[in-house]
N, C-alpha and C positions, 0 to 999 in steps of 0.2 A: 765570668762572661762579660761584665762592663768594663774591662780590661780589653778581651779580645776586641770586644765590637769597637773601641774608640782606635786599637792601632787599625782596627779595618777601616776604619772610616778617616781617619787620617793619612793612611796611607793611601787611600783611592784617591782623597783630595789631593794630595801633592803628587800622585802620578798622573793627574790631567795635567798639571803643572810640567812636571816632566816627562820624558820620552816614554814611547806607548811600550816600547819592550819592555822597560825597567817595571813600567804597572802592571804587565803581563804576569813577568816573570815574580815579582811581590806576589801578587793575586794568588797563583799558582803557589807560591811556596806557603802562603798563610793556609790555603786552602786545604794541602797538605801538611801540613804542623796541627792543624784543625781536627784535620780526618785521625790523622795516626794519633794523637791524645784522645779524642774521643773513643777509638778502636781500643785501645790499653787499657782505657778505665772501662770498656765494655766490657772487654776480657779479665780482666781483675772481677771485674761484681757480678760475671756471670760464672767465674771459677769458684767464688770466694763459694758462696752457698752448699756447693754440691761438696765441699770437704766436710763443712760442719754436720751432714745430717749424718753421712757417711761414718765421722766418730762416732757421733750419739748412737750412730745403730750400731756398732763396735759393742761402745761402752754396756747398751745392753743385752747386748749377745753375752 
């Protein structure tokens, strides 16, 4: 996370620096690189669980 936050915060500073579309369009795409890895690792640790009980209760069937 102290990865992401410093390209955020370097990229916010140098797009005052430069043109306000380029900061937009950055903003917007960190924004979404953000959402969609946090959605995948949701989706991974909310799949993951419901396999393992599912074996176990296999296993003791």
């Amino acid at each position: 996370m102290n990865v992401f936050m410093l390209v955020a915060m370097t990229a916010s500073t140098s797009g005052m620096m430069a043109e306000t579309r380029w900061a937009d369009s950055c903003a917007l795409f960190l924004l979404l690189s953000g959402a969609v890895s946090l959605g995948i690792a949701g989706y991974l640790l909310a799949r993951a669980p419901k396999f393992n009980p599912a074996r176990q209760h296999r296993r003791r069937i």
